[in-house]
C-alpha positions as CSV (number, residue, x, y, z in Angstrom):
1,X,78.7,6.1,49.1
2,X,76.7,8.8,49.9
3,X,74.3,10.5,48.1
4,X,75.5,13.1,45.9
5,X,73.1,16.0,46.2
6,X,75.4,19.4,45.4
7,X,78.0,19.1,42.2
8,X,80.3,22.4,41.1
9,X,82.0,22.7,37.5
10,X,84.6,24.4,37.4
11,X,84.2,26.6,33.5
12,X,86.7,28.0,31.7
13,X,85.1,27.5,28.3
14,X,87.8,25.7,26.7
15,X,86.9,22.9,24.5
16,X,88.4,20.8,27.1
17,X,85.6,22.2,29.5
18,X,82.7,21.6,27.5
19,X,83.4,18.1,27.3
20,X,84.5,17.7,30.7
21,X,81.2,19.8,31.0
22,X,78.5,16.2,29.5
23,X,79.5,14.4,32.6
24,X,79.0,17.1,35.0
25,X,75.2,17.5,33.7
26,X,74.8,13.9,33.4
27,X,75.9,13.1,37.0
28,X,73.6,16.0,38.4
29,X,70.9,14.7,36.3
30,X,71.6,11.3,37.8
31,X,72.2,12.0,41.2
32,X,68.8,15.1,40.7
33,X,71.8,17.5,42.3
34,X,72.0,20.9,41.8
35,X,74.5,21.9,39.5
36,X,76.7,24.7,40.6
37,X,78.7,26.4,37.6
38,X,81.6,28.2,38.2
39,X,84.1,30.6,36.4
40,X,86.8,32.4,37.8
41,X,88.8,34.6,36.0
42,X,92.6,34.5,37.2
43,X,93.4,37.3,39.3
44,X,95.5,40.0,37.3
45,X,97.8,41.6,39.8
46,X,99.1,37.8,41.3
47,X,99.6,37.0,37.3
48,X,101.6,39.9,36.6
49,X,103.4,41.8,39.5
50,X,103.3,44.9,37.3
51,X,101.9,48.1,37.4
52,X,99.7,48.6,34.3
53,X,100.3,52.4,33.5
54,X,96.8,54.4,32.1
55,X,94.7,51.3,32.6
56,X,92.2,51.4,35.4
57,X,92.5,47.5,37.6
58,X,88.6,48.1,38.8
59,X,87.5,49.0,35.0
60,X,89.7,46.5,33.9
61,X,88.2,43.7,36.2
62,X,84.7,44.9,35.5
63,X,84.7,44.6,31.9
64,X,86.3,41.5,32.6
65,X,83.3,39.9,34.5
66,X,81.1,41.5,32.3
67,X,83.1,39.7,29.3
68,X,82.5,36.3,31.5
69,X,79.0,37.0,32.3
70,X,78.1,36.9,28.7
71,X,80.1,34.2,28.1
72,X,78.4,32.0,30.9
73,X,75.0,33.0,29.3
74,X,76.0,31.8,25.8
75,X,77.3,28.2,27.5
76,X,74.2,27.7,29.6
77,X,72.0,28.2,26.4
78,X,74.1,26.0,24.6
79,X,74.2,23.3,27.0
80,X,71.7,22.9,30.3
81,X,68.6,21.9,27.4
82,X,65.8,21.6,30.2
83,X,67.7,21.1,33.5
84,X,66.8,23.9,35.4
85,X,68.4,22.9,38.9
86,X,71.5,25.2,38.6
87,X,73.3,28.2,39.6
88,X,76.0,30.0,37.9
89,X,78.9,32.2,39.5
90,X,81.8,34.8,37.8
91,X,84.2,35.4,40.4
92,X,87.9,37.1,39.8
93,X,90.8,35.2,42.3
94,X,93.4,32.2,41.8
95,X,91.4,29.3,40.4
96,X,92.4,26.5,42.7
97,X,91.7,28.7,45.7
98,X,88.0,29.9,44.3
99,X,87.2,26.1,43.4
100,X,88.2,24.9,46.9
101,X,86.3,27.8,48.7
102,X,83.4,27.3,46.9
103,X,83.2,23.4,46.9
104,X,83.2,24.1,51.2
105,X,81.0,27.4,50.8
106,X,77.9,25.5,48.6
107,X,79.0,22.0,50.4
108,X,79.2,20.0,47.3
109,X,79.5,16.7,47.4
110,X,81.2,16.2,44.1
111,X,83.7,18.6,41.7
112,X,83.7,17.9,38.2
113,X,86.5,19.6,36.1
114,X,88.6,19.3,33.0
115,X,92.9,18.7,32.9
116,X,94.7,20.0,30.1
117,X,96.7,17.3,30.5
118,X,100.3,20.4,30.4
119,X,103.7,18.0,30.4
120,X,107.7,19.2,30.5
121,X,108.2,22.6,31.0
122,X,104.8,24.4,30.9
123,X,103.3,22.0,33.7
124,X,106.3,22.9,35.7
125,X,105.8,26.9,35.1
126,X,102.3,26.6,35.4
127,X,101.2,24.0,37.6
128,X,97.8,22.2,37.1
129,X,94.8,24.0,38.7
130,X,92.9,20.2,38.0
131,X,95.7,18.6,40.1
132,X,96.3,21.5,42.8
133,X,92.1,20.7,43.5
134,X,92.6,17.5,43.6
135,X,95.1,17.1,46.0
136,X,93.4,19.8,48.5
137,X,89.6,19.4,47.9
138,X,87.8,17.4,51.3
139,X,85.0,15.7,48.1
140,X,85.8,13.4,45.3
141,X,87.1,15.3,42.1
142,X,86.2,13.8,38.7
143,X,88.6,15.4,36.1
144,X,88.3,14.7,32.6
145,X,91.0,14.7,29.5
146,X,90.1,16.2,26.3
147,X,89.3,13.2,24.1
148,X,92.0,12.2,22.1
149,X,94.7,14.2,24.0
């Protein structure tokens, strides 16, 4: 096995995240990698298809990653402690596509990521980002299940 210097954790502030979020620090603080913490916020116009009337997209966008930029700042206060061997990231796009771009952009060696663990109907209309990363990411993916779910 080689050495696992880079790891990226993919955020999206769920509960499911923040615990999928302990063994992401723990492997980075086993491994001393640098920790690579990622949020991308889904891209509106492939969600919707529709024309939002009197709504600016750019303003829209930007309040958005100025919404997740605040929200990364409260998570990394709440939860690096003393490892300062990191780098965060607020990026709008398709989540499965940012993950994968930015695992090969940074090199990482490692992804770490929660699963919502969706069955029937809404796994089918949604998909699984956890499982669409898995199955196209060129490093190991750890995925973690909500305790208890």
């Amino acid at each position: 096995m080689e050495k696992i210097e880079k790891i990226l954790f993919p955020a999206d502030f769920s509960d499911n995240s923040n615990d999928a979020f302990d063994y992401a620090l723990t492997l980075a603080k086993k491994f001393g990698a640098r920790l690579y913490i990622l949020h991308v916020i889904h891209e509106l116009i492939d969600t919707t298809g529709y024309y939002i009337p009197n709504i600016s997209l750019d303003q829209l966008q930007g309040d958005l990653l100025k919404g997740a930029e605040e929200m990364m700042g409260k998570f990394v206060r709440e939860k690096m402690g003393d490892f300062k061997d990191y780098e965060t990231m607020n990026i709008i796009g398709l989540p499965h596509i940012e993950i994968l771009n930015m695992a090969k952009d940074k090199g990482v060696g490692m992804i770490v990521m929660g699963t919502h663990g969706r069955t029937g109907i809404d796994r089918v209309l949604f998909g699984s980002t956890a499982e669409k990363v898995v199955k196209k990411a060129s490093c190991p993916v750890l995925t973690v299940r909500q305790p208890g779910k």
